[in-house]
C-alpha positions as CSV (number, residue, x, y, z in Angstrom):
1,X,-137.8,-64.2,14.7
2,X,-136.7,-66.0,18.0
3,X,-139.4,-63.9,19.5
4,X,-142.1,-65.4,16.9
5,X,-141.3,-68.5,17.4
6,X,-141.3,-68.6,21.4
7,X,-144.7,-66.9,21.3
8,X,-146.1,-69.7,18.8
9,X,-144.4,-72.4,21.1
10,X,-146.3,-71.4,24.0
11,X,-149.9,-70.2,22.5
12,X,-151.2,-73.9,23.7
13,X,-149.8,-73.3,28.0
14,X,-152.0,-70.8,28.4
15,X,-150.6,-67.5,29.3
16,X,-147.7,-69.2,31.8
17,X,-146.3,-66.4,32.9
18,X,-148.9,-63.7,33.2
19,X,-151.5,-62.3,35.8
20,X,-152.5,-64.9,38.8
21,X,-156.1,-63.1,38.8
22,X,-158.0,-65.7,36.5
23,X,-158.1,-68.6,39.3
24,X,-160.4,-70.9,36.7
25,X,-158.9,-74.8,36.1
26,X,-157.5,-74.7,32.5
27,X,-157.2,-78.1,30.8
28,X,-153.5,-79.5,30.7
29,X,-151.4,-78.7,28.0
30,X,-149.8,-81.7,26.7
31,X,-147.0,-81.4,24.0
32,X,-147.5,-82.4,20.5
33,X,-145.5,-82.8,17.5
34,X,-144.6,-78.6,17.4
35,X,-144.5,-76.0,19.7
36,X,-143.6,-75.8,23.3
37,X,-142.2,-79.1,24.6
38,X,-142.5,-80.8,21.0
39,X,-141.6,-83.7,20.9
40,X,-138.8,-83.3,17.5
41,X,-136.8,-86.4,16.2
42,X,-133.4,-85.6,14.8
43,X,-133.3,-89.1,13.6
44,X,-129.3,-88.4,13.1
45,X,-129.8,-85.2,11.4
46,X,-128.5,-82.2,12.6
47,X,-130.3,-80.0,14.8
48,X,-129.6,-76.3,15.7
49,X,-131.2,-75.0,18.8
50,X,-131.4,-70.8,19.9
51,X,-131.0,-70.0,23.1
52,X,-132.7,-66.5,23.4
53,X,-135.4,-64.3,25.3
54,X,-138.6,-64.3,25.2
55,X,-140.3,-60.7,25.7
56,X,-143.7,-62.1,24.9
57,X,-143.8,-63.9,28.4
58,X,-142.4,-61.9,31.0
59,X,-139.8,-59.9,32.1
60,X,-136.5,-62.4,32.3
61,X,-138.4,-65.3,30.6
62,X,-135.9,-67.5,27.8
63,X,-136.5,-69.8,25.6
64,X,-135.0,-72.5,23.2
65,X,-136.5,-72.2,19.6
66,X,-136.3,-74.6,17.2
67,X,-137.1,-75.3,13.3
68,X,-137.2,-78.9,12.0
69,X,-139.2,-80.7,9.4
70,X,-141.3,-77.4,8.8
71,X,-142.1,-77.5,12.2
72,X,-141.9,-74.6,14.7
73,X,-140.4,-75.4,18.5
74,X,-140.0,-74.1,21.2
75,X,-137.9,-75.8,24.4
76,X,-138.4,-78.6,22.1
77,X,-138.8,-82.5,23.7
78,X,-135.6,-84.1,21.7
79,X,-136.3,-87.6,21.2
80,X,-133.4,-89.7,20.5
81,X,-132.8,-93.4,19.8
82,X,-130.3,-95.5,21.8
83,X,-127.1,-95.5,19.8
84,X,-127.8,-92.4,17.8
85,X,-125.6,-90.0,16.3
86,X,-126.6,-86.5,18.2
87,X,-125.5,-83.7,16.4
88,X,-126.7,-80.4,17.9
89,X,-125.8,-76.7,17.4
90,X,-126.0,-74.3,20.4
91,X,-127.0,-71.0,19.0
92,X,-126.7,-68.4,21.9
93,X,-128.9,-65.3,21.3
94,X,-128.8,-64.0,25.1
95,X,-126.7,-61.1,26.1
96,X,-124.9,-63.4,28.4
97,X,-122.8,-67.0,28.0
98,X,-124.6,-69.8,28.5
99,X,-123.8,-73.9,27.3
100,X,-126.6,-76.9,27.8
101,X,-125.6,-79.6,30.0
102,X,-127.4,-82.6,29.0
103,X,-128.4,-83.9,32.4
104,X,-128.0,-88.0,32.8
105,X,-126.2,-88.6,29.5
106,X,-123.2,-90.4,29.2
107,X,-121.2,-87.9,27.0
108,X,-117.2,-86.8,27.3
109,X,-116.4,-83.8,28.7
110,X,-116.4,-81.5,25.2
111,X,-120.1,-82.5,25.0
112,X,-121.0,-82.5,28.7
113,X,-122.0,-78.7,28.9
114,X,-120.6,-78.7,32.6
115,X,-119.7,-74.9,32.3
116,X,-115.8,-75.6,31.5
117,X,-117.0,-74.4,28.1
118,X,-119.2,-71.4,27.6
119,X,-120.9,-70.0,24.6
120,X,-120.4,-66.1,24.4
121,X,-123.3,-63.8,23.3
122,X,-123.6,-64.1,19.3
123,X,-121.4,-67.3,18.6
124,X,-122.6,-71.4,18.6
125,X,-121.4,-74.4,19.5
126,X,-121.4,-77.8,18.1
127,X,-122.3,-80.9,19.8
128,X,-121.7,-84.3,18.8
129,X,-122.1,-87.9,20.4
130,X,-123.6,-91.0,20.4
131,X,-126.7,-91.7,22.2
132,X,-125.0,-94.4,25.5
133,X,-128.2,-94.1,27.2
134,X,-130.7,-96.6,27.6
135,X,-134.1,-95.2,27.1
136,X,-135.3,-92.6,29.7
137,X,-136.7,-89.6,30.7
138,X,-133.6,-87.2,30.7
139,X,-133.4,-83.2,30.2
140,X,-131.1,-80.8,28.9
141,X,-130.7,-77.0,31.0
142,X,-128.0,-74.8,31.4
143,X,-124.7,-75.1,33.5
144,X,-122.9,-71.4,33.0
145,X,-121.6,-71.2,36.9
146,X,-122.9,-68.5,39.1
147,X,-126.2,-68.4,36.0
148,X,-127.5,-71.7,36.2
149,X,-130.5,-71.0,38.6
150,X,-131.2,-67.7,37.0
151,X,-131.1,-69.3,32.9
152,X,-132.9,-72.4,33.9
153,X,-136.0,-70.5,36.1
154,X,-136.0,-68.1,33.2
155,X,-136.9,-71.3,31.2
156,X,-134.1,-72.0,29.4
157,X,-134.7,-76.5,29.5
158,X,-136.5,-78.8,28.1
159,X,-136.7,-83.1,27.8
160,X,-134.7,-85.3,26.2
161,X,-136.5,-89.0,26.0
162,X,-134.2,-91.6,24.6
163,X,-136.2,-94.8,23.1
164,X,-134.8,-98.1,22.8
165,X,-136.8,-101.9,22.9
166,X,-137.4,-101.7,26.0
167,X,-139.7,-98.5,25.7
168,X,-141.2,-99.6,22.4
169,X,-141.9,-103.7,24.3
170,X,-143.5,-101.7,27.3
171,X,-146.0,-99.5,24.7
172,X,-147.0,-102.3,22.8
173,X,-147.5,-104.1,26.5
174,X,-149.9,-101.9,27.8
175,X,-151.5,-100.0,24.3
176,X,-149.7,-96.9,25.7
177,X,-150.3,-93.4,23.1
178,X,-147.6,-90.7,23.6
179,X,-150.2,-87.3,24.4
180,X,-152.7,-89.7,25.1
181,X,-152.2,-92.4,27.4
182,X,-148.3,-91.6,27.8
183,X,-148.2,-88.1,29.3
184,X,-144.9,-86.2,30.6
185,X,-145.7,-83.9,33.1
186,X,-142.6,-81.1,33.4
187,X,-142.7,-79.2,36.9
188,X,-141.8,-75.8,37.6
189,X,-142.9,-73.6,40.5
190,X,-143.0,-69.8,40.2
191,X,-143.4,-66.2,41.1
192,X,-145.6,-65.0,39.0
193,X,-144.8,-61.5,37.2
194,X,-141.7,-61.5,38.6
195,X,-137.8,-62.0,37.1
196,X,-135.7,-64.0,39.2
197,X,-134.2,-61.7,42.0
198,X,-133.1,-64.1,44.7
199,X,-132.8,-62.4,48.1
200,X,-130.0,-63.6,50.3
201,X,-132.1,-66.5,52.4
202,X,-133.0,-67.5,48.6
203,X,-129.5,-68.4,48.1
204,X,-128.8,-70.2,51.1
205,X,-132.2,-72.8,51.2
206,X,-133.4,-72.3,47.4
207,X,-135.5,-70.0,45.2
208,X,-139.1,-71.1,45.8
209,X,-142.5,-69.9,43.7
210,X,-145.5,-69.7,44.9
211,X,-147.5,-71.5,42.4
212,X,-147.0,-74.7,40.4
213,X,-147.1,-74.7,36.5
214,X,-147.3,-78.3,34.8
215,X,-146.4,-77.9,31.4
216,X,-146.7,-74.5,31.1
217,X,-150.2,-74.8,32.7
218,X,-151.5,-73.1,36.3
219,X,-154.0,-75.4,37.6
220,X,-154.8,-77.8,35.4
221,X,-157.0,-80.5,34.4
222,X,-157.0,-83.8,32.0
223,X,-160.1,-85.6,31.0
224,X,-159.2,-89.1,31.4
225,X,-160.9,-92.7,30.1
226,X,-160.7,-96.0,33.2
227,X,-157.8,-97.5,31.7
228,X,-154.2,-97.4,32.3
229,X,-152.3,-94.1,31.8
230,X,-148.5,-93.9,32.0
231,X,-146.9,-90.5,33.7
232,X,-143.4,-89.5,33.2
233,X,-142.7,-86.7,36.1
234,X,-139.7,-84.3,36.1
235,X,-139.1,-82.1,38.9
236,X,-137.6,-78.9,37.0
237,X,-138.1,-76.3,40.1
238,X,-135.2,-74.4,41.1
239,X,-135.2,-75.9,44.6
240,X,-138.6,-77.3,45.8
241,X,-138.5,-80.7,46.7
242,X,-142.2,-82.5,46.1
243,X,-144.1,-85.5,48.0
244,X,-145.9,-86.8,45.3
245,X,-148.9,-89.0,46.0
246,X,-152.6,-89.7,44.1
247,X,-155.9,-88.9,46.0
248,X,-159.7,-88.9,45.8
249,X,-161.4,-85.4,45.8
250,X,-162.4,-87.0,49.4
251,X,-158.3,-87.2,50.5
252,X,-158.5,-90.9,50.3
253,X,-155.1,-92.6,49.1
254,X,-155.5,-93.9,45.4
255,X,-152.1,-96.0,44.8
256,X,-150.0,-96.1,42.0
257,X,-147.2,-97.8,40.2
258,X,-143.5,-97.4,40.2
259,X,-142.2,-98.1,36.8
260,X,-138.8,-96.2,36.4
261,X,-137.0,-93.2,37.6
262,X,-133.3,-91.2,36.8
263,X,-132.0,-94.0,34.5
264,X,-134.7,-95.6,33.0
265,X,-137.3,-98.5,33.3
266,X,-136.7,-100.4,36.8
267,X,-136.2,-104.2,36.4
268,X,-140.3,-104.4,37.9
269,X,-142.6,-103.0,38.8
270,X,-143.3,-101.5,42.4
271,X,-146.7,-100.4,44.3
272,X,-146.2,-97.1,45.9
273,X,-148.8,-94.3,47.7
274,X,-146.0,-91.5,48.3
275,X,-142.7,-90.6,46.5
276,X,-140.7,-87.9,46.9
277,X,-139.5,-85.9,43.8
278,X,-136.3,-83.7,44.5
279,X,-135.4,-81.2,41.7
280,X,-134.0,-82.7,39.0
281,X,-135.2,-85.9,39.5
282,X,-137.3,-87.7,36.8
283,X,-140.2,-90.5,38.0
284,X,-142.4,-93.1,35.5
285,X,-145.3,-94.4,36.9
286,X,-148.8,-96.3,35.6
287,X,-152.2,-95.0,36.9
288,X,-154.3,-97.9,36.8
289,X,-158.0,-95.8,36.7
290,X,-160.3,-99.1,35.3
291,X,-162.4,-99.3,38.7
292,X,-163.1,-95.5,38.8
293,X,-166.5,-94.1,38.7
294,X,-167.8,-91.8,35.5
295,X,-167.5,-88.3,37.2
296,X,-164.5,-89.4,39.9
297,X,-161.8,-87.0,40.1
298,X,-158.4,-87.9,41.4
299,X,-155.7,-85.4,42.3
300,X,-152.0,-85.7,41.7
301,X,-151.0,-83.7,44.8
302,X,-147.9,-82.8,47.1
303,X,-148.8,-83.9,50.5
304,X,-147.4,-82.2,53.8
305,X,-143.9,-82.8,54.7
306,X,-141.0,-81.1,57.2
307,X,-138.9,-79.7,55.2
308,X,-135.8,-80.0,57.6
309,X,-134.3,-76.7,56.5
310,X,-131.5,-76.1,59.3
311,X,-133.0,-78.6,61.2
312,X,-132.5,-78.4,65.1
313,X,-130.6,-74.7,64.7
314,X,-132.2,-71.8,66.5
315,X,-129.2,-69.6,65.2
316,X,-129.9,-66.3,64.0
317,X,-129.9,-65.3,60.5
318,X,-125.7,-65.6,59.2
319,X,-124.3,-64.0,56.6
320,X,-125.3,-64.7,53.0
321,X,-123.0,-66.4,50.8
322,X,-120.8,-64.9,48.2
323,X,-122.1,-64.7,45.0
324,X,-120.3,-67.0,41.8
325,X,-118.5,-63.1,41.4
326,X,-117.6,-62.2,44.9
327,X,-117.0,-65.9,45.5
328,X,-114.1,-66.2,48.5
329,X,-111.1,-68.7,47.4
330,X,-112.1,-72.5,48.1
331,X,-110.8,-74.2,51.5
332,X,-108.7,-76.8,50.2
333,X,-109.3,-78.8,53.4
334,X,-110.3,-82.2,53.7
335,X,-113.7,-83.2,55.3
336,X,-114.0,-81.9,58.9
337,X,-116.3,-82.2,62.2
338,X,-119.4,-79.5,61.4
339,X,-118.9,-78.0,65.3
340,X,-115.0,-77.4,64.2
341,X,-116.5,-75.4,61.5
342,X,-118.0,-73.0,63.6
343,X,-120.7,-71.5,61.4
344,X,-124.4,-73.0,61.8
345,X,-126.9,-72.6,59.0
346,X,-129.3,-69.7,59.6
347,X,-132.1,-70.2,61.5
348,X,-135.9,-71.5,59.7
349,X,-138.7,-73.7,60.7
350,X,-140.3,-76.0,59.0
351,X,-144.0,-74.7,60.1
352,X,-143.4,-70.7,59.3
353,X,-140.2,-71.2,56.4
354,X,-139.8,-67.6,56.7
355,X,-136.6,-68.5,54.8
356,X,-137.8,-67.7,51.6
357,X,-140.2,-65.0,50.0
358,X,-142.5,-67.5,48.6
359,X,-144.3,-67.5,52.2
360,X,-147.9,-68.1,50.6
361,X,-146.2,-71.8,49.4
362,X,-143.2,-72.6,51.7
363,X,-142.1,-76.3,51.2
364,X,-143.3,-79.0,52.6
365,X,-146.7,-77.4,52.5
366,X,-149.3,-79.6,50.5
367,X,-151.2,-78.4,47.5
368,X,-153.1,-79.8,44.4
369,X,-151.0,-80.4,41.1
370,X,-152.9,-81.6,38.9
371,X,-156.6,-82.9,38.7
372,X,-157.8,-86.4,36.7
373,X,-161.7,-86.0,35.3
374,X,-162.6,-89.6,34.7
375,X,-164.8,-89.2,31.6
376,X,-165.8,-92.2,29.8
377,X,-165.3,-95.7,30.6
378,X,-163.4,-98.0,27.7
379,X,-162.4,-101.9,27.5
380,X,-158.8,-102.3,28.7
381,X,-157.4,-105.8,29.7
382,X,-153.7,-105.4,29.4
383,X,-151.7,-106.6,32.6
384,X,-148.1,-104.8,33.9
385,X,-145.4,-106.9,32.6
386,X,-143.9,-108.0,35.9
387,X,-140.2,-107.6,34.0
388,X,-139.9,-104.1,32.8
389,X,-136.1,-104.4,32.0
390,X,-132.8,-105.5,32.7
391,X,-130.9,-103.2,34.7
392,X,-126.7,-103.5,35.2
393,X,-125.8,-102.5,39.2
394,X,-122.6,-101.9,40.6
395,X,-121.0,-104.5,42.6
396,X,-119.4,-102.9,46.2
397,X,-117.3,-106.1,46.7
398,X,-114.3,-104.8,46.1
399,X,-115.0,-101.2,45.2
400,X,-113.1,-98.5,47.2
401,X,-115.1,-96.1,49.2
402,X,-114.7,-92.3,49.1
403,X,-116.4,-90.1,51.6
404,X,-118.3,-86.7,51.2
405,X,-120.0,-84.6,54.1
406,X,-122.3,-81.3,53.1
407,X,-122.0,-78.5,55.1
408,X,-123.0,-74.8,55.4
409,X,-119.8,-73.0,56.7
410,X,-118.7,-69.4,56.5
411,X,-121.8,-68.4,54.8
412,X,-121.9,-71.3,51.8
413,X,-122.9,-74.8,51.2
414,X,-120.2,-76.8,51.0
415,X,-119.1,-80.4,49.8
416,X,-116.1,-81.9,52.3
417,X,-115.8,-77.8,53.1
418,X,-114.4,-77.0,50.1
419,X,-116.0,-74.8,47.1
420,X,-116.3,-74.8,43.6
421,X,-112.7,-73.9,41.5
422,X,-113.0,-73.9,37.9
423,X,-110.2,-76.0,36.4
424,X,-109.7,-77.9,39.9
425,X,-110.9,-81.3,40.4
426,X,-110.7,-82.9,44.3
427,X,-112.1,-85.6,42.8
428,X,-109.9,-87.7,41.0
429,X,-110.5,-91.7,40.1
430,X,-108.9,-93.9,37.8
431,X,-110.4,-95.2,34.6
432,X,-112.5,-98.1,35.0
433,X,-112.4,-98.2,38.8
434,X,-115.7,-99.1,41.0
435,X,-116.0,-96.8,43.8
436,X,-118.7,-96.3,46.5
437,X,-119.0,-92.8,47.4
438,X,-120.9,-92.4,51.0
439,X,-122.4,-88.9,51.3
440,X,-123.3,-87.7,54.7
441,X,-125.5,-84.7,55.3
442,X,-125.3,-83.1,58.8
443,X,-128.2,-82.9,61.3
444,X,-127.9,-79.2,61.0
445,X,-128.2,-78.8,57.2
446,X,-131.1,-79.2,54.9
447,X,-131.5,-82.0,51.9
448,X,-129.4,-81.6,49.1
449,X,-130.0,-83.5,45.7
450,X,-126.5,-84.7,44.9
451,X,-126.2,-85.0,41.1
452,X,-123.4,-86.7,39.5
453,X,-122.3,-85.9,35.5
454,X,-121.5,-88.3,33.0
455,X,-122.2,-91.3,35.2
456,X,-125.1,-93.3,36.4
457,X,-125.0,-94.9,39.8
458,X,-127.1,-97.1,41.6
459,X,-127.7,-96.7,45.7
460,X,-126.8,-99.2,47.6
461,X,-128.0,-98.1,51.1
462,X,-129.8,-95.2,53.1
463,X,-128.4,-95.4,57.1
464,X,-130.0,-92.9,59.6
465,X,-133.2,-91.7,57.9
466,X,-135.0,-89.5,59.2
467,X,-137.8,-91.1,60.2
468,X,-140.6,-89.8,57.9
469,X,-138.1,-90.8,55.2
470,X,-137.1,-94.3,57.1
471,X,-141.2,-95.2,57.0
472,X,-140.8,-95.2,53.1
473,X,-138.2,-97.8,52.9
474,X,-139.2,-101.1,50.7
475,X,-136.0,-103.3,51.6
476,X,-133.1,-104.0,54.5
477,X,-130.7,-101.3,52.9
478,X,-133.7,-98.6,54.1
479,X,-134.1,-97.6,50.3
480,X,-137.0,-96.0,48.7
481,X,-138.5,-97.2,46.0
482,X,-137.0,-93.8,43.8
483,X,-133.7,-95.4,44.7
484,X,-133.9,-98.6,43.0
485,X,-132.4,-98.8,39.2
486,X,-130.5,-96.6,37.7
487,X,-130.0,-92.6,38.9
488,X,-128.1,-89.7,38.6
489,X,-129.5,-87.4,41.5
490,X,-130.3,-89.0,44.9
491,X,-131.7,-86.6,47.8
492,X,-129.7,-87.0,51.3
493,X,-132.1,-85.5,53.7
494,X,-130.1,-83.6,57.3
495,X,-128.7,-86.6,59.4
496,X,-128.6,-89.3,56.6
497,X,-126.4,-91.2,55.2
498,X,-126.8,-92.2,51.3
499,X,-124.5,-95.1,49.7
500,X,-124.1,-95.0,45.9
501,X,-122.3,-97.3,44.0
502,X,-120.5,-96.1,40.4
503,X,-118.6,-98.0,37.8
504,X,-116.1,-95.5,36.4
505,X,-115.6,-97.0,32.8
506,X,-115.6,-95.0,29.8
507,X,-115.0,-95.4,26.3
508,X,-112.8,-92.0,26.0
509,X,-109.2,-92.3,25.1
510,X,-108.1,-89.3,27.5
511,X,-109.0,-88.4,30.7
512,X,-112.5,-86.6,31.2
513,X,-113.9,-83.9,33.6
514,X,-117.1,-84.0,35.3
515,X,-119.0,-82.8,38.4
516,X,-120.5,-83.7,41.1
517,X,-122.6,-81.2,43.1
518,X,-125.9,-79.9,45.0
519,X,-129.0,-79.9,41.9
520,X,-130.7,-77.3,44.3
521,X,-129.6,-74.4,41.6
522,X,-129.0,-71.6,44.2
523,X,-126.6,-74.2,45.8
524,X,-124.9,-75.0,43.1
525,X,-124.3,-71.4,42.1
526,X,-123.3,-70.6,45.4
527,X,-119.9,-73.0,45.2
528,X,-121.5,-77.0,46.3
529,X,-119.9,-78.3,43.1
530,X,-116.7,-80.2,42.9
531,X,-114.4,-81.3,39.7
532,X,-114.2,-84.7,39.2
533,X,-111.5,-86.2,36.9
534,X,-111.4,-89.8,35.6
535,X,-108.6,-91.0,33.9
């Protein structure tokens, strides 16, 4: 039955995960009210959701299957309302634990799915909470450690959108249609015909595919009206981090406009040509198409960019790191100089990235996402409110600052060179305290996208950009525009420095457990993750 309902989820992607050999444009599957990415609408009634495979679409493909309202899912869109009543039931049908994390939701630990709680092959769990959020694009994957990068490239994610006024005052704004005019666009790169078998450089810089589904689709097209259209991006690749720009057919910049990111709608708007996209990183942005030309096709593409894997090391290849089973006990160290480490990262340019074996597609190489056929032309007046939303910050004044360095060192990634411990939290900050953490990256490493549970934060400063990332800056505090609002991932690129701000309050009567680690999923498995506990 799972089976059925996996294959009747994804009828409308268009074969995702079979043969490469039909090279034709295929028109952009976008999610309706069933089937894969359905959008389904608890509305406070309870939901149960199966976590099984999917034999139908590949060797090692999973999916979440759903039933609600007569309607068939499959990695279902949930779509909450702000101050909801979630109730959710985990079904696990694998051979293998697994829990969902609910990525960017303020939830207590019970609910958080951090992997401190696993669901064994054949048993459920329940899930309960209300809906803290404001409205967003957020997404629920899975967090088993040592099987998160495996679970979540096998497909096992989907999107969570949480609606409050905001969202509804913005529609009515701008005569916005979700699956018309309001299209989410879920990334994932793959190898096609392929399970996931990462090879030893895979875990050290990141499991890379060689082609780019969106939605479920392998080079696709949408026919497209001169009006406004709204895009809500999420970065769901393994490790790939994306340059995301608009173009002419001709390579001409077409610009667009910054609406929200990680937490929600910004407090305005901003005018951008270029944003980078790390995984697990969510963007909202407004296409404003009313001057192009019947026939015009634009491009949604990811442009050329250095990677900076092991930037400035010529070292030969090191050893791989231990795997989540053959893990070796953490350092319990405090953060040290990278040369008194003595282990470089192995050696890989940014021009041949023969660190992965996704050569045909290293990263940082551009290619074509996504085309825009401009189609018919239609009246459309509306203007971009210049006040999107209110949005709370974090004030530093006072706020006590923690320090974290990342680090490859005796053959892992590693956060202040220490390791992942179940149970173990280095971390620990006291209820309701306002912290600013400042994460350094070495010159030596590669960019990490730091991801924090159970909190939003807001950055507060970039320092020592490189300078391809410096050029982006839109303020004094050498932020991008990605970086303004609210966010709960923020990529710190070799050599940079990345100030966040977090407000530590929570409604929970006893002390909760989160994490804080490395969103590129190899990483994560391979030990970047710390515990952190707030009283």
């Amino acid at each position: 039955m799972l089976q059925a309902l996996a294959a009747i989820g994804w009828a409308a992607a268009t074969d995702s995960f079979g043969s490469t050999s039909d090279a034709r444009a295929q028109r952009l599957y976008i999610p309706g009210n069933a089937g894969y990415l359905g959008r389904l609408a608890p509305r406070g009634t309870a939901l149960t959701l199966t976590a099984g495979a999917s034999a139908a679409h590949g060797q090692g493909a999973l999916r979440v299957a759903a039933r609600h309202g007569g309607r068939q899912y499959s990695n279902p869109t949930l779509v909450l309302q702000q101050g909801e009543r979630a109730r959710i039931t985990l079904v696990n049908a694998l051979d293998e634990p697994t829990i969902v994390h609910w990525h960017g939701l303020a939830v207590d630990t019970r609910n958080d799915g951090n992997g401190s709680i696993l669901v064994a092959p054949g048993e459920r769990f329940d899930y309960d909470f209300p809906v803290r959020n404001r409205g967003g694009m957020y997404w629920y994957h899975p967090h088993p450690h040592g099987r998160t990068a495996a679970q979540t490239y096998g497909g096992l994610f989907g999107v969570l959108m949480v609606e409050d006024d905001d969202e509804r005052a913005l529609r009515s704004a701008l005569d916005l249609a979700v699956g018309i005019t309001e299209i989410p666009l879920v990334l994932q790169d793959r190898r096609p015909g392929t399970a996931y078998a990462p090879s030893a450089a895979d875990m050290i810089h990141g499991f890379l595919g060689e082609e780019m589904r969106v939605n479920g689709t392998r080079q696709p097209y949408v026919d497209v009206a001169t009006r406004l259209y709204r895009f809500r991006i999420l970065n769901a690749c393994n490790a790939r981090t994306l340059s995301l720009a608009f173009r002419t057919t001709s390579g001409a910049s077409f610009p667009f406009t910054l609406i929200g990111n990680d937490g929600g709608l910004l407090a305005s708007p901003v005018p951008c040509t270029q944003a980078f996209l790390a995984t697990a990183e969510r963007i909202d942005v407004l296409l404003d198409l009313r001057d192009a030309v019947i026939g015009d096709t634009l491009r949604l593409e990811t442009l050329a960019f250095d990677p900076m894997h092991a930037e400035g090391v010529t070292a030969t290849a090191a050893t791989a790191p231990a795997t989540a089973s053959t893990a070796a006990p953490a350092t319990t160290g405090t953060a040290v100089d990278h040369a008194a480490m003595g282990h470089a990262m192995p050696a890989a340019t940014a021009t041949t990235a023969p660190h992965n074996d996704a050569a045909s597609w290293p990263e940082g190489a551009p290619r074509a996402l996504l085309d825009l056929r401009v189609r018919s032309r239609v009246a459309y007046r509306r203007q971009v409110p210049q006040s999107l939303s209110t949005v709370s910050t974090t004030d530093p004044t006072n706020a006590s600052e923690r320090a974290f360095r990342l680090g490859f060192a005796k053959g892992r990634w590693r956060i202040n060179d220490r390791v992942f411990e179940m149970g173990v939290t280095p971390i620990e900050v006291a209820r309701g305290a306002a912290e600013t953490w400042l994460i350094r990256n070495y010159h030596s490493s590669m960019p990490h996208a730091m991801h924090l549970h159970g909190f939003q934060f807001t950055v507060l400063a970039r320092e020592t950009s490189p300078e391809a990332i410096a050029a982006l800056a839109v303020d004094a505090q050498g932020r991008l525009a990605t970086d303004l609002g609210r966010k709960d991932t923020v990529l710190v690129w070799p050599g940079e420095s990345v100030r966040i701000g977090i407000d530590f309050r929570h409604p929970y009567p006893d002390a909760q457990t989160y994490m804080f680690h490395c969103h590129n999923l190899e990483h994560e498995d391979g030990g970047m993750m710390l515990g952190v506990s707030v009283g």
